[in-house]
C-alpha positions, 0 to 999 in steps of 0.5 A, a space after each residue: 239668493 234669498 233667505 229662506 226659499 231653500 228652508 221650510 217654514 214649519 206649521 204650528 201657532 206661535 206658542 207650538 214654535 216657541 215650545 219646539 226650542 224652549 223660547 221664553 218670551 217674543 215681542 211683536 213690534 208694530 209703529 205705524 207712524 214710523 213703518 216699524 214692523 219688527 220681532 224680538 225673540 228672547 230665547 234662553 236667559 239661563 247664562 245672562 241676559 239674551 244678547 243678540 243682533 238686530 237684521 233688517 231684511 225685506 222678509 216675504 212675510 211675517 212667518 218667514 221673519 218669525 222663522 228666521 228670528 227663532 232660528 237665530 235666537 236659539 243659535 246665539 244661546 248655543 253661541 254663548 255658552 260655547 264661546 264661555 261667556 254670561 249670556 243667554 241668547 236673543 235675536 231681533 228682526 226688522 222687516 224691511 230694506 236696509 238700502 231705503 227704509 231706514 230712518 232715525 225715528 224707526 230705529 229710536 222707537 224700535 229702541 223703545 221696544 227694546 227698553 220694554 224688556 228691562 234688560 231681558 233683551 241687549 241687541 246690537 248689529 247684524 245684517 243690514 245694520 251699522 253702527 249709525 242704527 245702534 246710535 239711534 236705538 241708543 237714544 232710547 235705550 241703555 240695552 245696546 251694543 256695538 257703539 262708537 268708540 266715541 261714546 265708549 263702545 267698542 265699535 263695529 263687531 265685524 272685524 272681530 267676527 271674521 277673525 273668530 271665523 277664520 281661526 275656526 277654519 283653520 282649526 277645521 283645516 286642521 282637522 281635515 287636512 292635518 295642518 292648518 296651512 293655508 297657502 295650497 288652500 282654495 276658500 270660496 267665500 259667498 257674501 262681500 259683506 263686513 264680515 266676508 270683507 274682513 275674512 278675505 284679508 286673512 285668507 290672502 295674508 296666509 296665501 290661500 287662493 280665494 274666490 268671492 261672490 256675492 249678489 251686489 255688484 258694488 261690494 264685489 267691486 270695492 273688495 277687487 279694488 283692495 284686494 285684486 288677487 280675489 277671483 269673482 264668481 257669480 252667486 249660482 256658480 260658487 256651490 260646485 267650485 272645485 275648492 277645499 272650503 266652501 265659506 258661507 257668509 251672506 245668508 242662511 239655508 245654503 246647504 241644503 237638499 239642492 245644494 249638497 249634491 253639487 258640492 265639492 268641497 271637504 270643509 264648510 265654515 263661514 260667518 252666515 248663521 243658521 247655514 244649515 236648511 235643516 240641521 238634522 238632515 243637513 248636518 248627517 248629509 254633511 257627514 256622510 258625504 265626508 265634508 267636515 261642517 264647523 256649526 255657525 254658532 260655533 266659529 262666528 262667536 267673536 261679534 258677541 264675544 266683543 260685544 260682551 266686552 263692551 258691557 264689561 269696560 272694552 279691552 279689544 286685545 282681550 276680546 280678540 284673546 278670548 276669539 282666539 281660542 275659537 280655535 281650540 274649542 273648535 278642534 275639541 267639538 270635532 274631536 268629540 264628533 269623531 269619537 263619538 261618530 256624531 255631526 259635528 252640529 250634534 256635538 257643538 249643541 251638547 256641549 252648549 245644553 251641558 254648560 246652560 243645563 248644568 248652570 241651571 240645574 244649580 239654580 244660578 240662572 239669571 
């Protein structure tokens, strides 16, 4: 499974691009002492300043980075604003492997880059990330997230994202099924990452039968080993599982024009951004097939919302309040594509642009 062989890299200059989506600003980093090759898109600061994590992943090349780090800058905006938090949206990608490349000095002059911005820019984790990475990037700059609890942060975001997931695909549950229940319920989750990990462990608690699969073998194997119920599948069988959720969180570009025909699913929520290859063509594809789609940026807004409680003195019991009512804002966006006949994706990006534009228009931007 690769990133983006399935989404197509847009033509265009870097400045036709980032007026497509309305970037503000994007910083191209390059170290050669250090092998850091990396870019930082600030999208939207309106709400606040534009936080977003930091991916490493060994792109084919720097148009596909370029790609994925507008694609996912513009989601964390959308993400935000749904979730009610004072944030604009931002995203940073480094081109590299995780497993081989990484080193202090990298990360502490990426953090560097990060401080250029004058807190235009707050990062934090992502793919191929840990809390070791933050600590580095944290020598350079006070523009960082996702810290130890020892130095008064509130530690890895994961466990809080995979509840806001799983909170949101009951409330698609709910929707499609009438009833939130989970235990007739079978959840294929593609991606034994943090997020996927964590995820599972709801799915069993509720009784749902779960089916998992993921291109490391060793993740696969470690989350068998605390969870034997899992069934693991391999990567190119779970698209047509015979299941009712289908729960991307591994990479984006999973539903796409290859994909769709082979899915059997009535739900899609996950934890992977930008799931969608093509949000317009995909989302309506989605809702003409009669599967129900809960928009990323909608159901994995609790690594963020913990995050924006660290900035503000962490208090985990808030931020997994605050998660919780993914729930209630998801059965709202659902509600509203129903009523107004509309993907679900169309009618989570107007509820976002309604908050950012109202908040601008009244001359309260950051």
């Amino acid at each position: 499974m690769t990133l983006l062989t399935e989404r197509p890299v847009k033509a265009g200059t870097v400045l036709e691009r980032m007026k497509e989506h309305e970037h503000e600003q994007i910083l191209f980093c390059n170290d050669p002492v250090t092998g850091l090759r990396a870019i930082i898109a600030v999208h939207d600061t309106t709400l606040g300043p534009a936080l977003g994590g930091t991916r490493m992943w060994p792109y084919a090349n720097e148009i596909e980075a370029l790609e994925d780090v507008l694609r996912l800058s513009r989601g964390m905006t959308y993400k935000s604003a749904l979730a009610g938090l004072d944030l604009g949206g931002g995203k940073a990608v480094i081109i590299g492997d995780a497993r081989t490349q990484k080193t202090e000095a990298m990360f502490r002059r990426f953090g560097r880059f990060v401080d250029s911005l004058n807190g235009r820019y707050i990062t934090a984790e992502d793919v191929g990330m840990s809390v070791a990475e933050m600590v580095n990037i944290r020598k350079e700059t006070t523009n960082v997230v996702g810290l130890p609890v020892s130095m008064g942060g509130s530690g890895d975001p994961s466990p809080v994202t995979a509840f806001g997931v799983f909170c949101g695909l009951k409330a698609a549950a709910k929707t499609a099924y009438g009833t939130d229940d989970l235990r007739k319920r079978k959840v294929a989750v593609q991606g034994a990452g943090n997020v996927g990990r964590n995820l599972i462990g709801h799915l069993l608690k509720e009784g749902a039968t779960v089916y998992l699969t993921d291109i490391h073998d060793d993740k696969l194997a470690a989350i068998k080993a605390e969870h034997p119920a899992v069934n693991l599948v391999k990567p190119d069988e779970v698209i047509g599982l015979d299941v009712d959720i289908y729960s991307p969180c591994a990479l984006g570009a999973t539903v796409n024009d290859r994909t769709i025909p082979q899915l059997k699913c009535s739900v899609i929520a996950g934890a992977a951004n930008n799931q969608l290859a093509d949000e317009q063509v995909h989302g309506k594809a989605l809702m003409e097939k009669g599967i129900l789609y809960a928009p990323d940026f909608l159901i994995n807004a609790g690594g963020i919302i913990n995050c924006a409680w660290e900035r503000l003195g962490y208090n985990r019991d808030a931020a997994l309040a605050q998660t919780e009512e993914i729930y209630n804002t998801a059965l709202r966006i659902f509600k509203r594509s129903q009523e107004e006949n509309i993907p679900t994706y169309l009618a989570a990006n107007q509820a976002a642009e309604q908050r950012v534009r109202s908040v601008r228009q009244a001359g309260l931007s950051f």
